[in-house]
C-alpha positions as CSV (number, residue, x, y, z in Angstrom):
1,X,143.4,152.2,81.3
2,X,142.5,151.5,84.9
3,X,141.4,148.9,86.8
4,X,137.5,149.8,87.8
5,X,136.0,147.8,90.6
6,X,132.2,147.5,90.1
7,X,129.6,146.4,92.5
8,X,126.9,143.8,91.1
9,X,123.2,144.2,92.7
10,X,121.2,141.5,92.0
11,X,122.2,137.9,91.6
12,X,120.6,137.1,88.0
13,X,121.6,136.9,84.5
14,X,122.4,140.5,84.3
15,X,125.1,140.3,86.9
16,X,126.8,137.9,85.2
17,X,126.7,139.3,82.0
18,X,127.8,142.2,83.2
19,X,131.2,141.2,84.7
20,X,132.0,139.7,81.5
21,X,131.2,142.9,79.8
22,X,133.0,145.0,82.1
23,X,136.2,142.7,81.7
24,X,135.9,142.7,78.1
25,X,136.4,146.4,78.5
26,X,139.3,146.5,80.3
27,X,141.2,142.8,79.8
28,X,129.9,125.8,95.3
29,X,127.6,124.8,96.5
30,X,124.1,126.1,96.2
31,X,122.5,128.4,99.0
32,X,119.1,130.0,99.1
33,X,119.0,133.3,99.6
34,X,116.9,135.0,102.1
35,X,114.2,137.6,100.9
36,X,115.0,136.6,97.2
37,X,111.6,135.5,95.4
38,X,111.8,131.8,93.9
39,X,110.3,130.2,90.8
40,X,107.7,127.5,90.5
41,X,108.8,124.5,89.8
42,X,107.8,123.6,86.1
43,X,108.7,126.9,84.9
44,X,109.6,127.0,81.0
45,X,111.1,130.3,79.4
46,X,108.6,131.9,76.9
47,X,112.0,133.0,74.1
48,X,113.6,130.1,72.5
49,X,117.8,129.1,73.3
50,X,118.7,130.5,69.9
51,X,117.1,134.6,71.1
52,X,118.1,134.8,74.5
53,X,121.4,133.0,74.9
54,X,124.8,135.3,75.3
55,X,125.9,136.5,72.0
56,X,129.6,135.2,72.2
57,X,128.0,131.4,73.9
58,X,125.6,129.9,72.3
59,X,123.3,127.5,74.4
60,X,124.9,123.9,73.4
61,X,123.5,122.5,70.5
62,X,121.4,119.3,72.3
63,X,119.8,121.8,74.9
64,X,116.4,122.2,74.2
65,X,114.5,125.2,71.9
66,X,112.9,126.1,75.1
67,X,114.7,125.4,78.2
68,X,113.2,124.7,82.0
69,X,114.9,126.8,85.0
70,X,117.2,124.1,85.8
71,X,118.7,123.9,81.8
72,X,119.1,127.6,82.2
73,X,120.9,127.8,85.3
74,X,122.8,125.2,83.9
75,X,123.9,127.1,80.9
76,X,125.1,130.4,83.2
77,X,126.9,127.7,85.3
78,X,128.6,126.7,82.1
79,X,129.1,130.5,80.9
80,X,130.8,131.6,84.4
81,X,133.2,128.2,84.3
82,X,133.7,129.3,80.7
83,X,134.7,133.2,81.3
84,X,136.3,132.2,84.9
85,X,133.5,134.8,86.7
86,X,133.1,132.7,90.0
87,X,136.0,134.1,91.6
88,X,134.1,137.5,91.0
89,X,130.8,137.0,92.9
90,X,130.0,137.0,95.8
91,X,127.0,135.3,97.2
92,X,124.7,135.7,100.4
93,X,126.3,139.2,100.5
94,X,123.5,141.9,101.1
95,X,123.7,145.4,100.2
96,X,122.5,148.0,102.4
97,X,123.6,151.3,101.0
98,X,124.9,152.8,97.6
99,X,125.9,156.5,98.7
100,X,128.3,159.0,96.5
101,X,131.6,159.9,97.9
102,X,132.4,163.2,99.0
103,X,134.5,164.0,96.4
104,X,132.2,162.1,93.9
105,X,132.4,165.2,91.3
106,X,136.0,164.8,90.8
107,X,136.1,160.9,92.0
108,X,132.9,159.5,90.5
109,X,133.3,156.8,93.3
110,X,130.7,155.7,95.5
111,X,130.9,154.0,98.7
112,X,129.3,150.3,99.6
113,X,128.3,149.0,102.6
114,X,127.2,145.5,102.1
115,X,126.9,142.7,105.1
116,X,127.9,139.1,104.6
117,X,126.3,136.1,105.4
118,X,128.0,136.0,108.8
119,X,126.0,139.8,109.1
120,X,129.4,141.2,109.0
121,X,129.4,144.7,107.8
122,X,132.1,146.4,105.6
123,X,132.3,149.5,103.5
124,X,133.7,149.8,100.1
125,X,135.2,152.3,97.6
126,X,133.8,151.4,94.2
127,X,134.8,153.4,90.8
128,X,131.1,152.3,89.4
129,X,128.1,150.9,90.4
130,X,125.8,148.6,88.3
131,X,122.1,147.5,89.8
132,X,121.2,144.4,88.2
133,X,118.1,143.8,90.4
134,X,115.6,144.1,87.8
135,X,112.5,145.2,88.4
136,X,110.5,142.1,89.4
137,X,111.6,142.7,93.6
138,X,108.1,143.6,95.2
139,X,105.4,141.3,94.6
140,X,102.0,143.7,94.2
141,X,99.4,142.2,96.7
142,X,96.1,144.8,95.5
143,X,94.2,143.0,98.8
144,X,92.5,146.2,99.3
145,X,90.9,145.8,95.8
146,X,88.5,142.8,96.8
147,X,85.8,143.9,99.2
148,X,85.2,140.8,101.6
149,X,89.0,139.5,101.5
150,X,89.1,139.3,105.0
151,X,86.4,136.8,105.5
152,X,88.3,134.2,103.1
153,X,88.5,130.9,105.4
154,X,91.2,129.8,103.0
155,X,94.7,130.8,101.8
156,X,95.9,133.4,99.4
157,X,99.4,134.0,98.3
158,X,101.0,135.5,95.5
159,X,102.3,133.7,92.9
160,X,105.9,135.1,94.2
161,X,105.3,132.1,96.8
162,X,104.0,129.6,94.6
163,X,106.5,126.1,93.6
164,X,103.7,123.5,93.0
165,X,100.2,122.5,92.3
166,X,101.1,119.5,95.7
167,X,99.4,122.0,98.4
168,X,96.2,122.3,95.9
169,X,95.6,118.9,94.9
170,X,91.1,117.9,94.4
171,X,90.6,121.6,95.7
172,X,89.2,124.9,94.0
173,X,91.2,127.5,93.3
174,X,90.8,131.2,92.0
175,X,93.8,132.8,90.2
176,X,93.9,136.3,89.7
177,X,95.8,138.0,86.6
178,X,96.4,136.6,83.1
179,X,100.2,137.4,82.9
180,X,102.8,134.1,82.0
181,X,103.2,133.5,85.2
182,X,99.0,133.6,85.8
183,X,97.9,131.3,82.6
184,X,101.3,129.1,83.9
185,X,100.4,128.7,87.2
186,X,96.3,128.1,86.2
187,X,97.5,125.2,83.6
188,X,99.6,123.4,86.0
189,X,96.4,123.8,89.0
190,X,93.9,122.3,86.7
191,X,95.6,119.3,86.5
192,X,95.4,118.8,89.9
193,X,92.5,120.8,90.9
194,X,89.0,119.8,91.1
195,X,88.2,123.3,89.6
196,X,90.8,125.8,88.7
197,X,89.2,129.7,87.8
198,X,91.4,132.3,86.3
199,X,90.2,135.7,86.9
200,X,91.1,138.6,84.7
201,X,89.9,142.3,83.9
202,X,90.6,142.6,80.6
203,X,91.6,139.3,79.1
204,X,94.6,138.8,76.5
205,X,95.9,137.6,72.9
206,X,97.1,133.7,73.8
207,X,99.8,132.4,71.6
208,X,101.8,129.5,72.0
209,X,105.9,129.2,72.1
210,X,105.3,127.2,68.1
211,X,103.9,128.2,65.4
212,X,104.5,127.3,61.5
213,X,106.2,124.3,60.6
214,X,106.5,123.9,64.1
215,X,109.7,126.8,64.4
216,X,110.3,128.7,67.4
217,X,107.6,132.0,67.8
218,X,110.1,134.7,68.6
219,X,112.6,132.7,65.8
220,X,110.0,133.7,62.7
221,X,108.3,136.4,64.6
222,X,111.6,138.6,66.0
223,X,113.0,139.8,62.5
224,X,113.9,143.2,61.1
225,X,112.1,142.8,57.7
226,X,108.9,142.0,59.8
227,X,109.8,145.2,61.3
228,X,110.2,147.1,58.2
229,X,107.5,146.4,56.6
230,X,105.3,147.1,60.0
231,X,106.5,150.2,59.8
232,X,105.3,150.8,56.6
233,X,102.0,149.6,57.0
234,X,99.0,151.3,58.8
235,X,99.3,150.1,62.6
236,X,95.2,149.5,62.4
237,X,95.9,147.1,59.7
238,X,99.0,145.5,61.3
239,X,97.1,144.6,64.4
240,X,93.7,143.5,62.3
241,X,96.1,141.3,60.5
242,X,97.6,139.8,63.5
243,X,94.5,139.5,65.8
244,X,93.0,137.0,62.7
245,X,95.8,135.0,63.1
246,X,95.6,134.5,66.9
247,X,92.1,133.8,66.1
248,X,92.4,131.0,64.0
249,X,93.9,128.9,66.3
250,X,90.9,129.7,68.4
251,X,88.4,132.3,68.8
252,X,89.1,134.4,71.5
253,X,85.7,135.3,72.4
254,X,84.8,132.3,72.4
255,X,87.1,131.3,75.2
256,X,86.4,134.0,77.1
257,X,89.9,135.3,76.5
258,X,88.9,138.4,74.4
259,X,90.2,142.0,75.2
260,X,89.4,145.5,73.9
261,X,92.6,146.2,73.5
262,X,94.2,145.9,69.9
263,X,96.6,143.5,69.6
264,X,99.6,146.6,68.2
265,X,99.5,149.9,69.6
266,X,102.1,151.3,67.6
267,X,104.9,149.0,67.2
268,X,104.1,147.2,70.5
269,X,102.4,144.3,71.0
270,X,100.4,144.3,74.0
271,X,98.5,142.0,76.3
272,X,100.0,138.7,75.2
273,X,100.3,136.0,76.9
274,X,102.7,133.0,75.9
275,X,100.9,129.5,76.7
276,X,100.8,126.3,74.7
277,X,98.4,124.2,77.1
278,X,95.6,127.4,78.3
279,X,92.9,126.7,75.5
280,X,93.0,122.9,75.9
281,X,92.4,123.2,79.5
282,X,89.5,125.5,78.7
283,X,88.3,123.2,76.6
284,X,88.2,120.0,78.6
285,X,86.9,122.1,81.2
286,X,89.5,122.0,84.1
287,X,90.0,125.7,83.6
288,X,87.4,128.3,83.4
289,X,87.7,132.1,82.4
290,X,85.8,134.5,85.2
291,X,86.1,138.1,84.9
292,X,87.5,140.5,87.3
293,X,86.8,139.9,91.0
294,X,84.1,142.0,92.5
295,X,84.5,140.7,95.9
296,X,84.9,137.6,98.6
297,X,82.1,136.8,101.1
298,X,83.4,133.9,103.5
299,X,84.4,130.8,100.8
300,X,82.4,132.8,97.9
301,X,83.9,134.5,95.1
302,X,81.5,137.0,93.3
303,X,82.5,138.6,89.6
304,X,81.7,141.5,87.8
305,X,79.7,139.6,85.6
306,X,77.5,138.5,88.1
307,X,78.3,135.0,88.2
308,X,79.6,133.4,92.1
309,X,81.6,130.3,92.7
310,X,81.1,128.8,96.0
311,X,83.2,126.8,98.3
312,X,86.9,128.0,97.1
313,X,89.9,126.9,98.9
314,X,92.6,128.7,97.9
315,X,93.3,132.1,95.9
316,X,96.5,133.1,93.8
317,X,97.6,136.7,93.8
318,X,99.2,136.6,89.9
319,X,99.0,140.5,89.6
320,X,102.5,141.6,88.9
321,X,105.4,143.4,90.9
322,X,106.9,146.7,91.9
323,X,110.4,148.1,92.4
324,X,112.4,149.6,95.0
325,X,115.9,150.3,95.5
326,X,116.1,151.5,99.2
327,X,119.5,151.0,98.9
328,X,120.2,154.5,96.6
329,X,120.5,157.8,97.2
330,X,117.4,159.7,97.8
331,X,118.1,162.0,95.0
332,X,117.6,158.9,92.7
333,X,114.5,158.5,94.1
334,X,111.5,158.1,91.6
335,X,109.3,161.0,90.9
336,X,105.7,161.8,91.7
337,X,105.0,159.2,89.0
338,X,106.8,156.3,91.0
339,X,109.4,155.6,88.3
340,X,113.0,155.7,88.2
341,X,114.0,158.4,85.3
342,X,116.8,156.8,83.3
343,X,118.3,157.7,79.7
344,X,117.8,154.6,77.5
345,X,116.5,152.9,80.9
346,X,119.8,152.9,82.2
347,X,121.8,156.2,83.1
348,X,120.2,158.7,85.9
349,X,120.6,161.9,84.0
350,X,121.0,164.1,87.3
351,X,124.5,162.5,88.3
352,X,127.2,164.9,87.9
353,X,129.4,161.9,87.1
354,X,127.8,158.8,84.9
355,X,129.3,156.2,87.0
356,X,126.0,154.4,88.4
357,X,123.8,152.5,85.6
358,X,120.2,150.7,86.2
359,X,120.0,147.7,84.2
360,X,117.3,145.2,83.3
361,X,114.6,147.9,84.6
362,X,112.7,147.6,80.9
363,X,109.7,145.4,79.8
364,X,109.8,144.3,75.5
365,X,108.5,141.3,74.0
366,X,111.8,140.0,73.1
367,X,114.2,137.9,74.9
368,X,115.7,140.2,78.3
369,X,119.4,138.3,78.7
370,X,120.7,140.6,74.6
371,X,118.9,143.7,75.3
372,X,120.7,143.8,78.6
373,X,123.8,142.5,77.5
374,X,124.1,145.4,75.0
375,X,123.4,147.8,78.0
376,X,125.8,146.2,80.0
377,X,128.3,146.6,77.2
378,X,127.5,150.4,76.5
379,X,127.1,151.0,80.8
380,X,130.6,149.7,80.9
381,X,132.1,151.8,78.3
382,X,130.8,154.6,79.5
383,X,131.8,154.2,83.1
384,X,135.1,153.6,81.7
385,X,135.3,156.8,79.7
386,X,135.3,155.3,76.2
387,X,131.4,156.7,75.5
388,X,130.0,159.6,76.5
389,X,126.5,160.6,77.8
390,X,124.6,163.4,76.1
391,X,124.6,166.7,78.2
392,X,121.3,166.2,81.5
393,X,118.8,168.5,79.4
394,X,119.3,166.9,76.3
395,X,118.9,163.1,78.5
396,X,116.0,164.6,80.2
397,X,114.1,165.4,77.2
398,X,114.9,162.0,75.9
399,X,112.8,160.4,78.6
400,X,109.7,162.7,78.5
401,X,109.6,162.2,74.8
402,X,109.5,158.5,75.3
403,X,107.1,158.5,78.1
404,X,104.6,160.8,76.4
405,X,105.2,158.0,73.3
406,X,104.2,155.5,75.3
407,X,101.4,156.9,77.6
408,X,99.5,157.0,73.9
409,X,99.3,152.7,74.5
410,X,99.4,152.5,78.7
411,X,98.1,154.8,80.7
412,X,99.7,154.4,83.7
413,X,103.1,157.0,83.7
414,X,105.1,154.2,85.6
415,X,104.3,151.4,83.1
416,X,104.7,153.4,80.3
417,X,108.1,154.4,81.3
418,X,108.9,151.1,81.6
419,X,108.4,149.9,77.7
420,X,110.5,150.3,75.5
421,X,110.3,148.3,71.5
422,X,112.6,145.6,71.3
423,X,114.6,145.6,67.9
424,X,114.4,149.4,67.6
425,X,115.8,149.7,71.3
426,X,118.7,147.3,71.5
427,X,119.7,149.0,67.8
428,X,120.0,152.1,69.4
429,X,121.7,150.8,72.2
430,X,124.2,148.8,69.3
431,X,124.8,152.4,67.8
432,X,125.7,153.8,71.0
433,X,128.2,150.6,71.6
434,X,129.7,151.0,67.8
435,X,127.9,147.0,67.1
436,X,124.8,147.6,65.4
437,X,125.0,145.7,62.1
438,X,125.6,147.6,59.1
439,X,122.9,145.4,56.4
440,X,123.8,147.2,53.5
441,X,127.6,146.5,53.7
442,X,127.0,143.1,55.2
443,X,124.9,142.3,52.1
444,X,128.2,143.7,50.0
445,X,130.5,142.1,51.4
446,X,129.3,138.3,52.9
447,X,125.7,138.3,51.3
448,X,125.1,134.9,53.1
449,X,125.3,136.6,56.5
450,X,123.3,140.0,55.4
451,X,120.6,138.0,54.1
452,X,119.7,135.9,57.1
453,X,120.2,139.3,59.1
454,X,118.2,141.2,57.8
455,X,115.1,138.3,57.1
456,X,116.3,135.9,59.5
457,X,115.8,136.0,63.2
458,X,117.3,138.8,64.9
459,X,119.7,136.9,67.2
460,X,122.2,138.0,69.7
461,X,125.0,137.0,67.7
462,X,124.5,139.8,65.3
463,X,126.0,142.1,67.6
464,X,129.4,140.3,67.7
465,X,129.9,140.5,64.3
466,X,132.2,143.8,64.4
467,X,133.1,147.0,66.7
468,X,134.1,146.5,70.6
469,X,134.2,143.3,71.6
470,X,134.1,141.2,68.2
471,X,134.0,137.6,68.1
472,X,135.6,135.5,66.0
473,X,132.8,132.7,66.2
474,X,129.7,135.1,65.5
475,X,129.7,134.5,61.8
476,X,129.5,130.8,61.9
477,X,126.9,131.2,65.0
478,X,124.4,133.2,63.3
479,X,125.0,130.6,59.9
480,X,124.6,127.4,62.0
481,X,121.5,129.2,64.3
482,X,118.7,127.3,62.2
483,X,120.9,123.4,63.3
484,X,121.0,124.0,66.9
485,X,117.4,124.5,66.6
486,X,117.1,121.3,65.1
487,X,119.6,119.2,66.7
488,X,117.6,118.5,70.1
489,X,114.1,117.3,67.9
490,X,116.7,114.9,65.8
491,X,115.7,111.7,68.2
492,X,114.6,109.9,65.6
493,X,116.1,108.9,62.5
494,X,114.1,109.0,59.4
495,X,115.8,108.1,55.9
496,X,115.9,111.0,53.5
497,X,113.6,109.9,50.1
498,X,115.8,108.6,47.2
499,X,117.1,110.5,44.5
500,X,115.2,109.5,41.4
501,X,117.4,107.6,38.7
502,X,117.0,108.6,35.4
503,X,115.1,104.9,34.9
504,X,112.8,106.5,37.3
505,X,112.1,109.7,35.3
506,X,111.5,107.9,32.2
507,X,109.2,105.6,34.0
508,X,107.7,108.3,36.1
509,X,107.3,110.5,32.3
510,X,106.2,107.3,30.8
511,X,103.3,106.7,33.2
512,X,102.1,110.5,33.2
513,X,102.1,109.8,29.3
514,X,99.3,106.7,29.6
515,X,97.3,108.7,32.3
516,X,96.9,111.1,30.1
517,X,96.4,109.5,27.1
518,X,93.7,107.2,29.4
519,X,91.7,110.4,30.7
520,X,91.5,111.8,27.3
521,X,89.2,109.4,26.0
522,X,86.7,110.2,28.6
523,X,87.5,113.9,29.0
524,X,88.7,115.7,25.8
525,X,85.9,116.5,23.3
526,X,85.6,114.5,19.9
527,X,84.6,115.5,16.7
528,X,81.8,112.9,16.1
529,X,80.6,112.8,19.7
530,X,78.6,109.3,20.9
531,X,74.9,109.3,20.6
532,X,73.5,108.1,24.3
């Protein structure tokens, strides 16, 4: 086989996986980037270790469930020492244009011009090209929106800006959007805040990252028997079942987080929010729900509901992101819609050569890092020549089909593109790798690991378990998945109960034996009953 040189957009998890996919095809200091957006601070991923980690490296065992931004870099430092990738990136290198090569119908090659961080420029000869950039690049700043804005005395940023609550401290703030990042960012003010208001339109399903027993959500939530029988049942009566269940934590209406939408619209959840700490801050009243924003006159915010709050300091702009990729060709531009047309949301069915993939440009509620992985995997193979793409009619009626799906539960062509269902999706992706577990055999031949397959969590691991790139350690992962999860909570030791001695049962038999024999005086009726 030969030796393909791929180009990486996009310094994030996806880039790394995908040199380790591509090489399993074909076996520092830090420095802030300029124009790259940041996180806050205290941010906390919303999918437990166990979902989102690599499928051949599990997170180690004393990381937390749910891991902060410094844990997770952390763990890709740890996967790159592990695979040897740092020799393969390249950081503070920018890259200004992705065009084909003339001969790109025989070739397939495309050619690179990036600029280092000395603004040196250079031109390469690449075999394939892999955009990694995701689609959270543009931050969405709807400033035209709010009537007034102009006459705001105070500051307004987007929450692309935001680290801390520091710069906010005893003032009043308005946050607009109830996204993560939104009901994050809103929690974390109203501690510091005098009076922290989050603005939305149409409000959202709150749920927090435990639930039963106190297990991971996406750990009892993300299986394929749930799945199954979703599919089965009536979606009406799916998302009825569901919305009682969010609600008796709390009641939705109640604090003002109620929205029109049904919970499931088809097999998609929609409008949820992940957020342990949003209704307790409602409820000691740090944190208020306002609805949409009307418009700003000087310091005042009015809202559609007719309620104004006076004297705000500050405003948050949580209200999403676009993407861009100035850096392709402008036949890969989007169309009238604004979205990218990709196969599976990764292969641009107009190239005469499939040697350019999109990855990460998706939203699901599941964990990113696998679904992308397994499109890394199957974008490498194919770029390679081991799988094939579908002829560009048959792609293109792939996508249209999808979109129309999806229009059905969001409106908007570019968002609706955009989704896709998370079990079903990476499956398909699985197939089209050769990795998608078979239940029916695995429940054959090693029951143990079909059964917590099929009603266990659907982890990454699964995928490992046979076909291109096996792993020797997947088995074992996906049976030891459950003691990882409880290894970091085991702080404190607490003596099992003793086993009962068969003294003890005849005691314990003995006793029940008097009680009895006591309460049936009272209780069981007699043939010459007491005259009172």
């Amino acid at each position: 086989m030969s030796w393909f040189c791929l180009h990486f957009w996009g310094q994030n998890a996806s880039g790394l996986l995908i040199i380790a996919a591509y090489y399993d095809e074909i076996r520092e200091s830090e420095q802030p980037e300029a124009d790259r957006c940041s996180i806050y601070h205290s941010v906390i991923v919303n999918t437990s270790k166990e979902m989102m980690c690599y499928s051949d490296f599990p997170m180690p065992d004393h990381f937390p469930n749910y891991v902060n931004n410094s844990t997770l870099l952390q763990y890709f430092r740890l996967y790159a020492g592990h695979f040897n990738l740092f020799k393969h990136i390249h950081f503070q290198t920018t890259v200004r244009s992705v065009r084909q090569r003339p001969d790109f119908s025989n070739s397939g090659q495309w050619e690179v011009v990036t600029v280092d961080r000395d603004g040196r420029e250079e031109t390469h000869v690449f075999d394939g090209v892999l955009v990694c950039a995701g689609h959270y690049t543009q931050p969405i700043k709807p400033l035209s929106d709010f009537p007034g804005i102009d006459t705001f005395p105070g500051t307004i940023i987007h929450s692309w800006e935001y680290k801390d609550s520091d710069p906010y401290l005893g003032k009043r703030v308005v946050v607009i959007g109830i996204g993560n990042s939104g009901g994050d960012i809103a929690v974390e003010l109203s501690r510091a805040c005098e009076k922290t208001f989050l603005s939305t339109r149409k409000g959202a399903w709150v749920i927090g990252r435990v639930v039963g027993r106190g297990l991971p959500l996406d750990m009892t939530m993300v299986r394929r028997v749930r799945y199954l029988i979703y599919g089965l049942l009536p979606h009406a009566l799916v998302s009825l079942i569901w919305e009682r269940i969010f609600n008796q934590r709390y009641d939705h209406k109640l604090y003002g987080l109620q929205t029109p939408s049904k919970l499931f619209s088809s097999l998609m959840i929609k409008h949820v929010v992940i957020n342990d700490d949003l209704p307790g801050r409602i409820l000691l009243g740090d944190l208020a729900m306002k609805s949409n924003v009307q418009k700003f006159q000087g310091s005042m915010v009015f809202f559609d509901d007719g309620t104004v709050e006076e004297k705000i300091d500050a405003v948050i702009l949580c209200t999403g992101y676009d993407y861009k990729f100035p850096f392709l060709p402008t036949s890969l531009s989007s169309g009238s819609d604004g979205d990218l047309k990709l196969y599976r949301r990764i292969f641009p069915p107009s190239l005469e050569r499939p040697t350019l993939a999109i990855l990460g440009l998706f939203q699901t509620k599941g964990a990113i890092m696998p679904a992308v992985e397994l499109q890394a995997r199957w974008a490498s193979r194919v770029i390679a020549g081991l799988n094939h793409l579908p002829p560009a009619e048959k792609m293109v009626k792939s996508i249209e089909k999808d979109v129309q799906a999806n229009l059905k539960s969001y409106p908007c062509p570019k968002l609706a593109a955009l989704q896709v269902d998370y079990i079903p999706y990476i499956d398909a992706i699985a197939k089209e790798v050769g990795v998608c577990p078979n239940i029916a055999w695995l429940l054959l031949k090693d029951p143990a690991v079909g059964l917590r397959v099929f009603f266990g969590p659907c982890s990454p691991y699964q995928f490992r378990l046979n076909g291109p790139g096996h792993w020797s350690g997947a088995r074992q992962a996906i049976l030891t998945q459950w003691d990882r999860v409880a290894k970091p909570m085991k702080t404190r030791s607490i003596p099992e109960p003793s086993s009962f001695s068969l003294f003890s049962w005849l005691g314990l038999s003995g006793g029940a034996a008097l009680i009895f024999a006591f309460l049936s005086l009272f209780y069981l009726p007699s043939k010459h009953p007491r005259c009172i």
